[in-house]
C-alpha positions, 0 to 999 in steps of 0.5 A: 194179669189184666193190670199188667197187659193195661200197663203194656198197653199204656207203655205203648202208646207212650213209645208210639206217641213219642215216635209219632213225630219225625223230623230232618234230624233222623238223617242225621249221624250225631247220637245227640241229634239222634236223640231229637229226631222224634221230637215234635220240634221240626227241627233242622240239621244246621246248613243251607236249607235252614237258613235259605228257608228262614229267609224266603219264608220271613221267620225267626231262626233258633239254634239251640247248641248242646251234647249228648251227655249234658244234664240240662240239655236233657231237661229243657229237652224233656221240658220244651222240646218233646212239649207240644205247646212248645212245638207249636210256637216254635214251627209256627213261626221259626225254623229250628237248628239243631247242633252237636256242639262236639260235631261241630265246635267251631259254630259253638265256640263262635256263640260261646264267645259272643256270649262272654263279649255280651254278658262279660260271663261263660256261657254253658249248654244248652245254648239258645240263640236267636237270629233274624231271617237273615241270620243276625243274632238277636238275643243269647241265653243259655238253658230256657225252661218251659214257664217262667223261672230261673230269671227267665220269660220262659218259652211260651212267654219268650217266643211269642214275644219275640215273634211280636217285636220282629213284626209290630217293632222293628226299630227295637228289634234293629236294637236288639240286633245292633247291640250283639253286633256291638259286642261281636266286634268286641269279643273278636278285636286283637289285642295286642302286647303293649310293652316287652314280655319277660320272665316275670309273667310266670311270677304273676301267674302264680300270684294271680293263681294264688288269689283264687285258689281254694286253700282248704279245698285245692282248685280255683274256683268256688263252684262249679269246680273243674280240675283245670288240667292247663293250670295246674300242669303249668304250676308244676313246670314253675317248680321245675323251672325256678322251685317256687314252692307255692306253685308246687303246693297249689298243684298237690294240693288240689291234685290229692283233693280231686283224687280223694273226693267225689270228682274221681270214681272212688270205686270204678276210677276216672274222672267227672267232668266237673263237681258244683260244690267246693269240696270235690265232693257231688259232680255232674256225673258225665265223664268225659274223654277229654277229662280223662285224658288231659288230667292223666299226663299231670298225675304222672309228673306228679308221680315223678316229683313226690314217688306218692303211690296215689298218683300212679294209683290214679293213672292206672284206673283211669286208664282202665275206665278209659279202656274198659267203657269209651273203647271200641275197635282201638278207638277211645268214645267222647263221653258218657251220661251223668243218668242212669234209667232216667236217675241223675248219677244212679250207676254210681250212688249207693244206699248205706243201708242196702250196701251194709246189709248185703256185706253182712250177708256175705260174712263180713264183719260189722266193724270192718263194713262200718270202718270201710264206709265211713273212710269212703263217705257213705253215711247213713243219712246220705251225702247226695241225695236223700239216703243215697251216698256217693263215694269220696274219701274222708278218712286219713287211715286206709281199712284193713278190709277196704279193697273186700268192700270196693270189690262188693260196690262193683259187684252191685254195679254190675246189675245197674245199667251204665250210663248212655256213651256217646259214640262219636269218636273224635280226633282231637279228644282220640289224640289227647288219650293217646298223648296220655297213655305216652306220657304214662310210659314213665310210669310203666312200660306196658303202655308204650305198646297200647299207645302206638296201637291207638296211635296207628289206628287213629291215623288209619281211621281219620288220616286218608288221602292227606286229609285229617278229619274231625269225627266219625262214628263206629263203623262209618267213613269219616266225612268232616274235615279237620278243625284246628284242635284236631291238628293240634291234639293230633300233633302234640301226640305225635310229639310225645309218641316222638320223644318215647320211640323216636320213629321217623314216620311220626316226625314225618306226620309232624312235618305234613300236619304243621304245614297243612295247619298254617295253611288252613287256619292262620291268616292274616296273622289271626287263627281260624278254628276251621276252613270252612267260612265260619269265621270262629277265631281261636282263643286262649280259653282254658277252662274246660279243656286245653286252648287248641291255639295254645297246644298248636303254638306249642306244637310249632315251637318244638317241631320247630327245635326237631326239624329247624324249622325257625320261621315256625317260632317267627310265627309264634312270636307274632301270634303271641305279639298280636293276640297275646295281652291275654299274658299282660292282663291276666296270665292265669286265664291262660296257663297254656299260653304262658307256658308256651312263652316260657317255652319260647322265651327260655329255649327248647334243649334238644339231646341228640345221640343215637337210638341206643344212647337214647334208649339207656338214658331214657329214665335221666333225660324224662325225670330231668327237672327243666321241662322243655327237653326234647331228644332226637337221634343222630348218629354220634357216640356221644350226647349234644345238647343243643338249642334250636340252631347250635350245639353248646355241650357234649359227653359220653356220659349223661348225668354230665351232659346233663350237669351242663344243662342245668347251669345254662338252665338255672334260674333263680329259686323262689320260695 
């Protein structure tokens, strides 16, 4: 009894030592600056106080820029930031920022990119910058450990050198400053598209594409892996459009490769975020929302082409792990943790040795346990990390008692802690679940009802007097307004909700959100993530999730074909004229953006008829092989098939109007 009253005693001076220290960020609504509001760093929610302060009192400015649920944030957190030597150095001689890379995206992303202009390579987080007093960024680095390692000084070498250039050195400061100038410069110039842009750039997509495709694994890169949504969605629409069959076999395969391997919850559906291996197999375990939801709508194209039963396998969980842990009071939550209890991916690893024994103990046959965990990879040596295994699929035959094992896997789970959500609920994320869950309509009526419902209560929560916001939390009024990728996500599931039920009131959103979108972010014929002064343009990035500048051309285009809006494709075309080399030099840097060209370059074909007419062609017009349909009611009996400005066929019957469509559409077959 005396040993555990010592251990309480000691667990409570070790929670009174971690709170003993408060700072600025208590105020704050992030979780992830709640989580450093008791740190012995004085830090600082970003904004005027900080910088005014920096300025008036001559000290050096860190930013350090990360999320709720990134595993290296938490490390250099626990390694330097709850540190006291670290703490030290730091409100000593600077003033410390934190920022919520998801509360605040355009400050990121403006670092990010300067970041890739100075090192000519991606970034990550955390990011660590450093400023002078007044602001002008010195230097850029990524995560910092405490001592030196990692092809780092470290913390406590780096901080206090820095203090001693800033002070003893100043010409080779000015340097350091004058060369993250240089490369801002850089990173922002236009480039602008040199000779006539034609069809061929799909080809090159495709032949760029092929060049980094992993053939034994699925995927483009070696590692770190991400699904890249954008990229493979656009090899699909390559196939529907001209049948190149190596496109089509790029996105199976890397589609069933993913849906096999440890990146999907073999057990509870729903993917990570990305893997760090080649194979799929070993993931970050953090699942995000955006992952989620822009990996759906492509597995159900999938589904449309090949009829696999594994693809709606794939939607269907998904969609329940997005329902079951990020949903509360219709609204979808950003993320969930790669920890549990402190253990990198312990809610979801398994030892075989545990797993086998409680399945004997509960009457299964040893030839039935040893079949099914061999098929889902979990091996008596483990997999992962040390003797613990986490799931993917290794077998080509499915056991007979597989769905008796996977029910036992959930049952342990149940008595494990899941994972830190991130309670944030983010409007564009909120609106690429809801595009989502439209799209798998095709697959399953059920779905409509659920999408409109979110639909509805996003648009109650974050649309107000006229003004679209950017996120809130549970329970509180919504204060940031809108970037753009809030509108452009938002748009783009208007759009699809359009197409399922054709309601006036979201074509009448559309109409209001593209509107107040031009008049925020573009000027100067150049895109502004926000209107806020930041100056962070938008670029055609899609690697961790799609281009919201690319899905906001996208969005002009088709509003454009529904309401005849045409300046809108003027506007595309001299956003694409002025910043779009991106689709000369290297196409398979921006699916999204090619695939808004295509889009542009071959014509929108919009059928009109009816709400009825429209409902009972609903299977032909979706499954249609050419994928720039949209549909509009109008009052005719008959169907029209028309472009943006004219009518060129109609009928009473579809497959016939449909038969029209495909000659005027048809492009040559590739092999």
């Amino acid at each position: 009894m005396a040993k555990i009253l010592l251990s309480l005693f000691f667990l409570t001076l070790l929670w009174a030592d971690h709170h003993n220290h408060t700072n600025a960020l208590i105020k704050e609504d992030s979780p992830y600056l709640q989580q450093h509001a008791h740190n012995p760093v004085n830090w600082y929610p970003w904004g005027k106080e900080a910088f005014e302060k920096a300025e008036k009192e001559h000290k050096l400015i860190f930013l350090s820029i990360g999320y709720s649920t990134c595993h290296w944030c938490h490390v250099m957190e626990e390694e330097s930031f709850t540190d006291e030597e670290v703490a030290k150095l730091l409100n000593k001689d600077y003033i410390s920022i934190k920022v919520d890379r998801e509360e605040y995206p355009q400050i990121d992303k403006k670092y990010q990119q300067l970041y890739m202009a100075a090192y000519v390579e991606r970034g990550g987080w955390p990011l660590s910058v450093f400023f002078s007093p007044e602001a002008k960024v010195f230097h850029l680095a990524t995560y910092i450990p405490k001592e030196e390692g990692y092809g780092s000084k470290g913390m406590m070498k780096m901080l206090p050198s820095f203090v001693k250039m800033y002070q003893k050195e100043p010409q080779k400061f000015q340097q350091y400053i004058e060369k993250y100038q240089i490369s801002a410069i850089k990173g922002i110039t236009q480039q602008s598209v040199k000779t006539k842009l034609t069809l061929d750039t799909m080809d090159r997509f495709v032949e760029e594409t092929e060049k980094e495709f992993d053939s034994k694994n699925g995927g483009f890169a070696k590692r770190p892996k991400f699904p890249e949504a954008s990229k493979i969605a656009l090899l699909l629409d390559v196939y529907r459009i001209n049948g190149n069959r190596q496109a089509f076999h790029m996105a199976e395969k890397t589609l069933r490769k993913m849906a096999e391997g440890g990146i999907y919850d073999q057990i509870g559906g729903g993917f990570f975020r990305y893997t760090t291996d080649e194979a799929w197999q070993i993931p970050h375990f953090e699942k995000m929302l955006y992952t989620n939801a822009e990996l759906i709508p492509v597995y159900v194209t999938m589904f449309e082409l090949t009829k696999d039963p594994l693809y709606k396998r794939i939607v269907n969980e998904t969609i329940r792990q997005m329902e079951k842990h990020f949903m509360r009071s219709g609204l979808y939550l950003s993320a969930s943790d790669a920890d549990s209890d402190g253990e990198e991916g312990g809610y979801f690893i398994y030892s075989y040795e545990d797993v086998y024994n409680g399945l004997i103990e509960q009457g299964s046959k040893k030839s039935d346990i040893k079949e099914a965990l061999a098929y889902l990879g979990i091996e008596e040596d483990g997999n992962i990390d040390g003797e613990f295994s986490h799931a993917h699929i290794v077998g080509s035959k499915k056991p007979a008692k597989l769905a008796e094992v996977k029910a036992y896997l959930k049952k342990l789970r149940k008595k494990r802690t899941f994972p830190f959500v991130d309670t944030k609920v983010i409007t564009a994320w909120n609106a690429m679940m809801i595009k989502a869950l439209f799209s798998a309509t095709k697959l399953n009526d059920h779905y409509l009802e659920l999408a409109g419902k979110r639909l509805d209560m996003l648009l109650k929560v974050m649309r107000t007097k006229d003004i679209l916001y950017h996120q809130t939390l549970l329970g509180k009024r919504p204060k940031q307004k809108g970037l753009l990728e809030d509108y452009a996500f938002m748009m783009d599931a208007l759009i699809e909700g359009y197409l399922r039920t054709h309601k006036k009131n979201y074509l009448t959103e559309l109409r209001s959100l593209s509107k107040e979108a031009l008049k925020k972010f573009y000027r100067n014929k150049r895109w502004f993530l926000s209107d806020d002064g930041m100056e962070a343009y938008a670029d055609f990035d899609d690697r961790y999730y799609t281009s919201a500048l690319s899905v906001m051309l996208e969005d002009l285009v088709r509003v454009a074909s529904l309401t005849e809006k045409l300046e809108y494709n003027e506007i595309v075309k001299q956003t694409i004229k002025y910043s779009g080399a991106v689709l000369q030099n290297s196409p398979a840097n921006a699916p999204k953006l090619v695939d808004v060209f295509l889009r542009l370059k071959m014509g929108d074909v919009i059928i009109k008829s009816r709400s009825q007419n429209l409902i009972n062609a609903k299977k032909e017009i979706e499954t249609f092989k050419y994928p720039f349909i949209l549909s509009k009611i109008e009052e005719s009996d008959k169907y029209l098939a028309c472009r943006v400005n004219s009518c060129f066929a109609y009928d009473a019957n579809i497959t016939k109007l449909l038969k029209k469509i495909e000659r005027i559409t048809d492009v040559k077959r590739k092999p």
